[in-house]
VOPAGU-2260 file (C-alpha; in pm, 1 decimal, decimal comma):
REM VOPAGU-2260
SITE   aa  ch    i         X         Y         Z
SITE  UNK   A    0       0,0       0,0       0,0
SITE  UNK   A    1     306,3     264,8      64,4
SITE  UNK   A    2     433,0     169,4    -264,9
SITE  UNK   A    3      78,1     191,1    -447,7
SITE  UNK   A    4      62,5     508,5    -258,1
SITE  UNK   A    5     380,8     703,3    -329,2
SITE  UNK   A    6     343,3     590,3    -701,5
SITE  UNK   A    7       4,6     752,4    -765,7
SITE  UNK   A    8     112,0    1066,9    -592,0
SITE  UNK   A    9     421,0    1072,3    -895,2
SITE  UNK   A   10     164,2    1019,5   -1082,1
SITE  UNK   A   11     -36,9    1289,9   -1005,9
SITE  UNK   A   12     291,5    1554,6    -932,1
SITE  UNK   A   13     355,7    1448,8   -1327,1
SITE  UNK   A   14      49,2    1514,5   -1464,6
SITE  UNK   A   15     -55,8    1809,6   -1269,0
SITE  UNK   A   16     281,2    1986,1   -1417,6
SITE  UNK   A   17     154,5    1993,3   -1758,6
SITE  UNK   A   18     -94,6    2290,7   -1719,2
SITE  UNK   A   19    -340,5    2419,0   -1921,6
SITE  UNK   A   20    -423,3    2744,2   -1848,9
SITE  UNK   A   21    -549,6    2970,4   -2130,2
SITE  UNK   A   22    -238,6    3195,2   -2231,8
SITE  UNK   A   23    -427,0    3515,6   -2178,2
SITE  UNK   A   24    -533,7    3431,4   -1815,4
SITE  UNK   A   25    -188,8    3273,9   -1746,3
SITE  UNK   A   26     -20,5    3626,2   -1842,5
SITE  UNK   A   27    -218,4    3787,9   -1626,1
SITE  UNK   A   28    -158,6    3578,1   -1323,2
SITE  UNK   A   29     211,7    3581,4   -1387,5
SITE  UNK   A   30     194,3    3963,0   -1395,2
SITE  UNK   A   31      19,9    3961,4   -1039,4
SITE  UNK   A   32     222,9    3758,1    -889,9
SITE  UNK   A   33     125,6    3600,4    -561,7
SITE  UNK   A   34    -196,1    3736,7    -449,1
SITE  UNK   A   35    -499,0    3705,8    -275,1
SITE  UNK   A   36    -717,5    3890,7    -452,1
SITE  UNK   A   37   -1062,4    3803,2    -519,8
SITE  UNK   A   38   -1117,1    4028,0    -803,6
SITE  UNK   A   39    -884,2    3756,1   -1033,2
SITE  UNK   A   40   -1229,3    3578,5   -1044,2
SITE  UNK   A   41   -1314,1    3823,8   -1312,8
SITE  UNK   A   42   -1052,1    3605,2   -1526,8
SITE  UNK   A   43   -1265,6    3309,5   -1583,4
SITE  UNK   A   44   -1631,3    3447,5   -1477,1
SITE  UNK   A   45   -1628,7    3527,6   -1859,9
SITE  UNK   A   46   -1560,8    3102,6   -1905,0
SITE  UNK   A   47   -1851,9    3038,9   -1665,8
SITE  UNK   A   48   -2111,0    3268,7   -1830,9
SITE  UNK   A   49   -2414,6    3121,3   -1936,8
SITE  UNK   A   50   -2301,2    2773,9   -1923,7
SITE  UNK   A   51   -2552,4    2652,0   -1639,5
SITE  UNK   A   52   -2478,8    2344,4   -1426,3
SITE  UNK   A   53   -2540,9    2078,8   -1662,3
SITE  UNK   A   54   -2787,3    1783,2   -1642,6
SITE  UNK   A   55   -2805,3    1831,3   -1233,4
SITE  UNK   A   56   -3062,6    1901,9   -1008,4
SITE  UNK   A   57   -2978,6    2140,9    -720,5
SITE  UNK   A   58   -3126,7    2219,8    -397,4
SITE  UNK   A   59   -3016,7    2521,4    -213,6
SITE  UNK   A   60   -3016,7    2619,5     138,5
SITE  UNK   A   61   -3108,5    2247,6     336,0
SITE  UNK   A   62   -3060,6    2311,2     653,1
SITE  UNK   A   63   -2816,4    2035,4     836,6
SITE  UNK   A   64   -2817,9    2253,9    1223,6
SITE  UNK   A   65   -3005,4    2518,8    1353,2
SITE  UNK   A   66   -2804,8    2873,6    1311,9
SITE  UNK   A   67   -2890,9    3043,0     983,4
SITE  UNK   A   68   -2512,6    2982,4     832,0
SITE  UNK   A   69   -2566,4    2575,7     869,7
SITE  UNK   A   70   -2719,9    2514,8     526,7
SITE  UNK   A   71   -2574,9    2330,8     229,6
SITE  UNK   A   72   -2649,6    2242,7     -87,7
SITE  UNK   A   73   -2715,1    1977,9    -281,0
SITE  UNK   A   74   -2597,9    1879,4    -678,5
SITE  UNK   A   75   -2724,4    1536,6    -795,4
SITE  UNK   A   76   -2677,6    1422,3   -1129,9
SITE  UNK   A   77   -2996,9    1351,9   -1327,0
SITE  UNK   A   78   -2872,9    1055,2   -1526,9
SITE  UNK   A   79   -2964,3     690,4   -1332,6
SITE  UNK   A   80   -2666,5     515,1   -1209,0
SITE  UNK   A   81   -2647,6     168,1   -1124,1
SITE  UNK   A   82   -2478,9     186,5    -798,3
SITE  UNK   A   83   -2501,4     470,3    -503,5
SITE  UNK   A   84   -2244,3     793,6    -650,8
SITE  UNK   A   85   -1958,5     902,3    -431,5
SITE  UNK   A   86   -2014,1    1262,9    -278,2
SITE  UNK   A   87   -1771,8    1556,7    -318,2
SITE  UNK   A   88   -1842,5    1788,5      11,5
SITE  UNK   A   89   -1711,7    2158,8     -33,2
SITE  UNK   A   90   -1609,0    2382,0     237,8
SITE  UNK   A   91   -1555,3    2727,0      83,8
SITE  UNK   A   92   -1292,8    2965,1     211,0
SITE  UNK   A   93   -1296,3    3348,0     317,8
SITE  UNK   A   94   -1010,8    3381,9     598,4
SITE  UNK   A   95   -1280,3    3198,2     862,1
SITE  UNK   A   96   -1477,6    3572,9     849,1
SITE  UNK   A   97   -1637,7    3541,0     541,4
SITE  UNK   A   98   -1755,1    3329,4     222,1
SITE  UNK   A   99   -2030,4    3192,0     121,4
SITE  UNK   A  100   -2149,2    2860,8     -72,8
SITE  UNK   A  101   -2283,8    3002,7    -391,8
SITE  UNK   A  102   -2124,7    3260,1    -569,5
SITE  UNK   A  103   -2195,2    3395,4    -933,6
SITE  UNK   A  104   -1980,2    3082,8   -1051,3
SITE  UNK   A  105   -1747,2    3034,5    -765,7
SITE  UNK   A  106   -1759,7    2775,5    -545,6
SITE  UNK   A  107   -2043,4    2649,0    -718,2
SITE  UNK   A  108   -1813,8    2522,6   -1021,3
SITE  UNK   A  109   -1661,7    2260,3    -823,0
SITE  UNK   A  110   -1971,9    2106,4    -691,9
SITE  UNK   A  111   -2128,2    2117,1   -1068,5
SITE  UNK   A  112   -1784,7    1942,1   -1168,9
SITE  UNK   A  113   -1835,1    1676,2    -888,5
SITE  UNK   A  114   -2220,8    1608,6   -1050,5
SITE  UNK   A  115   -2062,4    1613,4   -1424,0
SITE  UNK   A  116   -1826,3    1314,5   -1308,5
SITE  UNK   A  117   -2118,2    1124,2   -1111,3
SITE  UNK   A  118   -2100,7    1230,7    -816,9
SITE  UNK   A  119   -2314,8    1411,2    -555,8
SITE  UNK   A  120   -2225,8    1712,4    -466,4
SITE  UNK   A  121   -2266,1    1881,7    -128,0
SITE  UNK   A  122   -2168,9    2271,1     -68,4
SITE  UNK   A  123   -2194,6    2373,5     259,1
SITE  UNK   A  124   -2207,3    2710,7     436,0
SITE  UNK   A  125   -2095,6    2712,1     844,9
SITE  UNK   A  126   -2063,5    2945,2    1115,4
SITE  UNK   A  127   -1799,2    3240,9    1097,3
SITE  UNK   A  128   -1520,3    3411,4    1308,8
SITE  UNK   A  129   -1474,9    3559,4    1526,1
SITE  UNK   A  130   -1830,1    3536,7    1660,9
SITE  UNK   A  131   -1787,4    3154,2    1620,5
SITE  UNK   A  132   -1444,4    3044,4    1724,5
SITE  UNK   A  133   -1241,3    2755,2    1734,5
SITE  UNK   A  134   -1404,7    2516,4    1666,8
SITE  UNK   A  135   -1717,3    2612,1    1559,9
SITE  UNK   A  136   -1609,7    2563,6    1188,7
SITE  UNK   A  137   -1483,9    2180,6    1267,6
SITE  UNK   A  138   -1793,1    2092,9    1491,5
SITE  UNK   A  139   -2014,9    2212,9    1198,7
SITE  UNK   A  140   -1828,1    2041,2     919,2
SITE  UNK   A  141   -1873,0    1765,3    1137,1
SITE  UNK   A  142   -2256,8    1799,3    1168,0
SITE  UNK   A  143   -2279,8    1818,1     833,4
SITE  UNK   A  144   -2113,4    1502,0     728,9
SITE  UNK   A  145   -2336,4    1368,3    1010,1
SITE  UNK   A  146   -2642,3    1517,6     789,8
SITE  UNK   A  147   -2454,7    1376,8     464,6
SITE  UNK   A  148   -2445,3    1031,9     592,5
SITE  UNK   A  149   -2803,9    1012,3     725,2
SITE  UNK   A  150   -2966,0    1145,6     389,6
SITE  UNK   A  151   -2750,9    1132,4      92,9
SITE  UNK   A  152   -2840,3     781,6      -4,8
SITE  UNK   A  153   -3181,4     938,0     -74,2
SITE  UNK   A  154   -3016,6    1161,7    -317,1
SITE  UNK   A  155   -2810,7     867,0    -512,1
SITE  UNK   A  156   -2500,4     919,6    -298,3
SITE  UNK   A  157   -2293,4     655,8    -100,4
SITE  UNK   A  158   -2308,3     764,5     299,6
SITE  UNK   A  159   -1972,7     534,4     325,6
SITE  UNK   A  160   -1779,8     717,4      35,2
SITE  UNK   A  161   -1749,6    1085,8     119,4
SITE  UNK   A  162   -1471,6    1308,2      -4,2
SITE  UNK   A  163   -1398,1    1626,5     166,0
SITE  UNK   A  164   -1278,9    1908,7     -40,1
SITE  UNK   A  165   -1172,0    2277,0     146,1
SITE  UNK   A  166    -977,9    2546,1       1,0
SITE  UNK   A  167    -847,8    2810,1     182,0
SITE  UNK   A  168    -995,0    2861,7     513,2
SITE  UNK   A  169   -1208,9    2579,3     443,8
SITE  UNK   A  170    -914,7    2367,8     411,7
SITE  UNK   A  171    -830,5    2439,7     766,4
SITE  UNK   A  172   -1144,7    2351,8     832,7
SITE  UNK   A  173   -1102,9    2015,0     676,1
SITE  UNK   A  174    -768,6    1956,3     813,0
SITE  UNK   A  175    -898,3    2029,8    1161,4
SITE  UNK   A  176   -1149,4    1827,6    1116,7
SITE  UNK   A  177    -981,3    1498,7    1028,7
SITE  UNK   A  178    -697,3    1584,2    1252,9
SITE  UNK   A  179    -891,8    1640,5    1572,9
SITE  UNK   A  180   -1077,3    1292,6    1598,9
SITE  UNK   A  181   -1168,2    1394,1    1923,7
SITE  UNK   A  182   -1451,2    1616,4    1748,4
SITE  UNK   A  183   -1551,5    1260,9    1547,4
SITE  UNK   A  184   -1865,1    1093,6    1587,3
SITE  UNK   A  185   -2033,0     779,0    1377,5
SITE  UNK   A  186   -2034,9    1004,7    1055,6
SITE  UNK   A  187   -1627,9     980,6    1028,3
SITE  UNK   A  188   -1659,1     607,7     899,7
SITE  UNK   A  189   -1810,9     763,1     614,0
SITE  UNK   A  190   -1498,5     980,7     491,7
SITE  UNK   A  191   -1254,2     865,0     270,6
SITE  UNK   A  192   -1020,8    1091,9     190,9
SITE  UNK   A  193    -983,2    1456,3     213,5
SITE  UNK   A  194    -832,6    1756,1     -35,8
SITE  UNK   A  195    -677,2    2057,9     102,6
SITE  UNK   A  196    -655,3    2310,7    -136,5
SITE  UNK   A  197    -373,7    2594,9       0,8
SITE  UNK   A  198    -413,7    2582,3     341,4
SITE  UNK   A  199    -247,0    2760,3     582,8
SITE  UNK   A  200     -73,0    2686,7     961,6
SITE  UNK   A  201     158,1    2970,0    1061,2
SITE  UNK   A  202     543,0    2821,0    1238,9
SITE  UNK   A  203     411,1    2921,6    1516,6
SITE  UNK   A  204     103,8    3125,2    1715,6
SITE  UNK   A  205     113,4    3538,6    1673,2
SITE  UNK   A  206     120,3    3779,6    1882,1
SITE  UNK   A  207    -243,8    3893,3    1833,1
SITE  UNK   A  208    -492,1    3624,3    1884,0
SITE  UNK   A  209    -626,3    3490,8    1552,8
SITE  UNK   A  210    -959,3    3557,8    1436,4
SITE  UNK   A  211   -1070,8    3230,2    1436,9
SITE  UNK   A  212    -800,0    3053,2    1670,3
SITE  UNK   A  213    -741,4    3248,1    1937,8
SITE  UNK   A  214    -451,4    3246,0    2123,1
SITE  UNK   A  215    -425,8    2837,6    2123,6
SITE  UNK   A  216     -82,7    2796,9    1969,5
SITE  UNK   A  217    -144,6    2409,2    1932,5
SITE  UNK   A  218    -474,8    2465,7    1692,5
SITE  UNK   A  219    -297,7    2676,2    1469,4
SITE  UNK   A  220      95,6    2591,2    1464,8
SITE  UNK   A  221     199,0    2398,7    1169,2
SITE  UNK   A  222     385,1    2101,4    1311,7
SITE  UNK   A  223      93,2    2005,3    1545,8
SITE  UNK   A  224    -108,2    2002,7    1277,2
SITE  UNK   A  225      70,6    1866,1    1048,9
SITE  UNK   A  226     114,2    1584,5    1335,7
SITE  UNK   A  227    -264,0    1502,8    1360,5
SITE  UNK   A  228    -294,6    1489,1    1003,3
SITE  UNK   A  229       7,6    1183,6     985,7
SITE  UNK   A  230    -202,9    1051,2    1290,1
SITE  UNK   A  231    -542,9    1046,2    1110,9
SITE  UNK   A  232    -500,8     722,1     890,2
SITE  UNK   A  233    -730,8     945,5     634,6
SITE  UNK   A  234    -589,2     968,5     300,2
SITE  UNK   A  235    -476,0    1335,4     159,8
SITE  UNK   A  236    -439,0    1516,7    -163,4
SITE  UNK   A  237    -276,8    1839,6     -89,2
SITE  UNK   A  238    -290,6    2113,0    -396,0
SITE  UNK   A  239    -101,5    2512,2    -385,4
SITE  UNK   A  240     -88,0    2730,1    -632,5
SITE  UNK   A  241     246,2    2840,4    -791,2
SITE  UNK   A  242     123,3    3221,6    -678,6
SITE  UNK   A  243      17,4    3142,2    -347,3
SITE  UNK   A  244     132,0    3365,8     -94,3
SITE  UNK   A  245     485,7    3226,5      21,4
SITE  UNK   A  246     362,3    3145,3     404,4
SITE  UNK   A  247     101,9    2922,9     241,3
SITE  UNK   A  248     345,6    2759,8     -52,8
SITE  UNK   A  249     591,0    2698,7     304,3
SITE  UNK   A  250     325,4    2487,8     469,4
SITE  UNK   A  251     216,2    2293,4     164,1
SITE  UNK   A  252     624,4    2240,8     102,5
SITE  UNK   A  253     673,4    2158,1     483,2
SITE  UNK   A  254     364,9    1936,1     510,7
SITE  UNK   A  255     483,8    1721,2     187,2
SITE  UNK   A  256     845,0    1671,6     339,2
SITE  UNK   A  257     725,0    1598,9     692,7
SITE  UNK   A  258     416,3    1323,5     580,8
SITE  UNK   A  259     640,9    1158,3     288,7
SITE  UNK   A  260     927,4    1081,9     471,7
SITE  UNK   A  261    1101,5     739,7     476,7
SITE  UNK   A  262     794,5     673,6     255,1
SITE  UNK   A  263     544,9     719,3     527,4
SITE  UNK   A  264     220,5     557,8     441,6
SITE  UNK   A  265      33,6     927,3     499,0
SITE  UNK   A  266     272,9    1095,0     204,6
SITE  UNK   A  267     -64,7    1269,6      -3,7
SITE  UNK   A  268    -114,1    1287,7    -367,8
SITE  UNK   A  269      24,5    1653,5    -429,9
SITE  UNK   A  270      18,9    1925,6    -747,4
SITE  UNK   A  271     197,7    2278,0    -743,0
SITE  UNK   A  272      15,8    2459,0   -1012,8
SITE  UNK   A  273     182,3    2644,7   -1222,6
SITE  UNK   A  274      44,7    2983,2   -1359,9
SITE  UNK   A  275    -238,7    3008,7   -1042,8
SITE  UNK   A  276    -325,4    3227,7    -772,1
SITE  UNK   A  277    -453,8    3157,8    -457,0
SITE  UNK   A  278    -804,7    3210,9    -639,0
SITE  UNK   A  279    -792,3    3115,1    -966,2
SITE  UNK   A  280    -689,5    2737,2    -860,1
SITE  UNK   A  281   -1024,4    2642,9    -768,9
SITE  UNK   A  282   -1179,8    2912,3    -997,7
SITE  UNK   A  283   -1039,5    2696,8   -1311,2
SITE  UNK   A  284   -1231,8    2356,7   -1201,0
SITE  UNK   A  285   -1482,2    2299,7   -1430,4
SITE  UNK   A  286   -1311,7    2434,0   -1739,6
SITE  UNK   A  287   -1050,0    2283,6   -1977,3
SITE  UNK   A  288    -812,1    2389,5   -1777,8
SITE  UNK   A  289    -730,0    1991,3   -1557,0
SITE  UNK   A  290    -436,3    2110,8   -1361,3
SITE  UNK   A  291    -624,7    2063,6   -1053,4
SITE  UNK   A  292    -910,7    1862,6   -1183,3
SITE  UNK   A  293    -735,4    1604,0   -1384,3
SITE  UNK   A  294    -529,0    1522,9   -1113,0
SITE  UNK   A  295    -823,5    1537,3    -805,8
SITE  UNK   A  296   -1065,1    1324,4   -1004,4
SITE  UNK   A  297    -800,8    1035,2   -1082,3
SITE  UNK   A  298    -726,0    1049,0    -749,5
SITE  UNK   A  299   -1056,9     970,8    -611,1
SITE  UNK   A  300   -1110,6     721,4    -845,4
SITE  UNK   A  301    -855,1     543,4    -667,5
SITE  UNK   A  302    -957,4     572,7    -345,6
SITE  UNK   A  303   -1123,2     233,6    -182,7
């Protein structure tokens, strides 16, 4: 399994490297340079106009908990399948203050991509910093896996093959989730593997208290997270953009090193992507750009 394991993360690194960004966008991010601006969304909205989901049926706003921000929605394929579909669930981002589920086109893109490859797709809002704190965010990704499991069967999905997806601050989310198993409860059987798309642990604690962490230096210090993570058993695919900013490149770099060492059996499936930002990584899913998709996709297809 180490072997099959280190071998499809090659894999992957190889075939993530040959991007396919559209020149003109690709100019543009390489003339930014690292960034976290939002506005490089207006790059592919243009890509995303007028195309529609697809052959899915969507259901907005189901609520999985009681506060207002605990809703998700749903993206089911129309076509019949012949067995239950796996289920892509998508924690946006936002820097834990902000963010929302449905955009104009982004996040929704990647839970329309999860439907267009058969499965269901689940995009869920949750509660925000820093009037929800650690670990508000984890306890409500947890609830709604909890919700996933219970009902997605009724939606064609498989409540024992869920694949968690976070980008950004969701990806903390995610990480802190499968990390902390202390916060699991029956729904964890039901996840099989987890994508962190640029997420970010600083070395160590600041000296203000984060918005969302506090002044816990063990939630939010890389090497303790990066510790639960190796602990976890749950099988990773970590993805960073080539114009991430370089704290955030640093803890993908350092959380490759540490979790493939000696061939450790929790080294994750891993792309760099060349000519993307911190936003236009998971902006381009859904498009013929497969730097990130191409690679994600095969990658769940292999999970068992």
């Amino acid at each position: 399994m180490r072997k099959l394991a280190i071998a499809i993360s090659a894999m992957i690194l190889a075939n993530g490297a040959a991007a396919q960004v559209p020149p003109e966008i690709a100019a543009k991010v390489r003339a930014a340079g690292q960034s976290m601006d939002p506005s490089a969304g207006a790059l592919y909205a243009p890509i995303f106009a007028g195309k529609g989901q697809g052959d899915v049926t969507i259901t907005r706003d189901v609520a999985y908990g009681d506060d207002p921000l605990q809703v998700l929605d749903l993206y089911v394929p129309r076509a019949a399948a012949d067995k239950p579909r796996p289920v892509l669930l998508f924690v946006h981002g936002g820097g834990f203050t902000r963010g929302d589920k449905h955009g104009d086109f982004y996040p929704d893109n990647i839970t329309a991509w999860a439907a267009s490859h058969g499965m269901v797709g689940v995009n869920i809002n949750y509660r925000l910093a820093p009037a929800n704190p650690w670990p508000a965010g984890a306890k409500d990704l947890a609830a709604a896996i909890a919700w996933t499991r219970a009902n997605i069967a009724r939606h064609g999905g498989d409540p024992d093959r869920i694949i968690l997806w976070g980008h950004s601050a969701g990806a903390n989310h995610v990480a802190d989730y499968v990390g902390h198993k202390e916060l699991h409860g029956a729904e964890a059987a039901g996840v099989k593997g987890a994508v962190l798309l640029s997420p970010f642990y600083a070395p160590e604690a600041g000296e203000q208290p984060h918005a969302y962490y506090g002044s816990d230096a063990d939630v939010q210090a890389a090497g303790a997270a990066i510790d639960r993570l190796e602990a976890s058993g749950v099988p990773l695919f970590l993805g960073y953009a080539q114009f991430d900013p370089e704290p955030m490149r640093q803890f993908a770099l350092s959380a490759i090193g540490r979790l493939c060492r000696d061939g450790g059996r929790a080294c994750p499936a891993s792309v760099d992507l060349p000519d993307h930002n911190h936003f236009t990584e998971g902006m381009a899913v859904g498009t013929d750009d497969v730097s990130l998709s191409g690679p994600v996709l095969r990658w769940i297809e292999a999970l068992r």
